[in-house]
Structure formats: structure tokens, C-alpha cells
N, C-alpha and C positions, 0 to 999 in steps of 0.2 A: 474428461478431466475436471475436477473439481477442488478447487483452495478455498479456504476462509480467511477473509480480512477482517481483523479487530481491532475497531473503531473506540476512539478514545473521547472518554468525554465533553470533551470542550468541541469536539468535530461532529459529533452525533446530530447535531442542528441542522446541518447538511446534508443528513442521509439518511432522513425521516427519521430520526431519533435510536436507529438501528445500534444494535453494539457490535454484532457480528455480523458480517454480508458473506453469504454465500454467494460465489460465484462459481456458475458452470463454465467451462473454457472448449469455444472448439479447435482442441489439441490432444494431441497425444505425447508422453513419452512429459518430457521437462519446458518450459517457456520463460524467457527473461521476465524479470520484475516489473520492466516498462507496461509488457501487455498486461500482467494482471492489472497495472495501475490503469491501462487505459479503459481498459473494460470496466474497474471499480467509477471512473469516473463518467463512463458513457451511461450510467445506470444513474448515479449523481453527479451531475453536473456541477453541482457550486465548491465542489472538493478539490476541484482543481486546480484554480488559485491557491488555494489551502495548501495542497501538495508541492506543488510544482513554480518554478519561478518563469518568467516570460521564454526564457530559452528551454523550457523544459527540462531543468536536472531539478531534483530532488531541493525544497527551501531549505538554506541551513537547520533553520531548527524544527524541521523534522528529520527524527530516527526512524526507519524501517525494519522488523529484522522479519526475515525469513525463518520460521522456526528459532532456533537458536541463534543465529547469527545476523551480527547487523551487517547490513546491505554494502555500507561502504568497506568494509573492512574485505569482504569479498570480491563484487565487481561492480558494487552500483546500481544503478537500473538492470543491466546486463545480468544479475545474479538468477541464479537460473534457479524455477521452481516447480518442486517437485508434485506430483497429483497428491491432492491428499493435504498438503501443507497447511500452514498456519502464518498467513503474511499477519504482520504486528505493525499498527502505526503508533508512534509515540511522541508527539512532541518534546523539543526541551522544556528543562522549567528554569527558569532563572530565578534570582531574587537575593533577600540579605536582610 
């Protein structure tokens, strides 16, 4: 099984400057969001703060979506991902 996470630029600093990480998964069939992230981050390490708050869910202002859909509106980390897929990270952007 294989997904692509696409890395936004303000986070590319973290993960050798990459825009898209392939990741290979060993799975079959579909896998929650959590494992791709854990694996995206076992390969970069400094992404993790980035991602994630101390209890491990998702920082507010980061978006995820799973091909089309963003993460929260589904299940969360739990949101289940298909071979093939396209995980999207996106931070918010604030301002005025």
C-alpha cells in the first residue's frame, strides 16, 4: 500500500524540503489517518510538534484532508485511508 502526503510550504523545512512524501505502508486493504501520520513522521521527526499537540490529536490549525475530505468532518485521525490516496496537509492562515 502506498499514499502521498503533500507537504505545504511553510512545513517543507522539516522534511528535507520535500513537497510530496511518498510513503509505502505495510498494509493492506484501508489504514486510519493516525498510522499514515505516524509513519510520515517516523521518517521526519521535527513534523511532529508541527502536527500534533502533546496528547496527540491533530493542532488546531492544522487541516488534513484525505483526498477530498477534510479529516475532521469524517473521523479524525480514525479516518480511514485508501491505497493510492492523497493525504493534504494544510495549515490555517489567519490575518487581516
Amino acid at each position: 500500500m502506498s499514499v502521498t502526503v503533500v507537504i505545504p510550504q511553510v512545513l517543507r523545512a522539516d522534511c528535507d524540503g520535500q513537497a510530496r512524501v511518498d510513503l509505502p505502508l505495510a498494509a493492506e486493504g484501508r489504514v486510519p489517518l493516525h498510522s499514515v501520520l505516524d509513519e510520515l513522521v517516523l521518517r521526519h521527526p521535527r513534523l511532529a510538534q508541527r502536527l500534533r499537540d502533546e496528547r496527540g490529536r491533530l493542532r488546531r490549525y492544522v487541516n488534513v484532508f484525505v483526498d477530498a475530505d477534510e479529516c475532521r468532518s469524517v473521523a479524525g485521525l480514525d479516518t480511514l485511508v485508501a491505497d493510492g490516496a492523497e493525504v493534504r496537509v494544510l495549515p490555517s492562515v489567519a490575518g487581516g
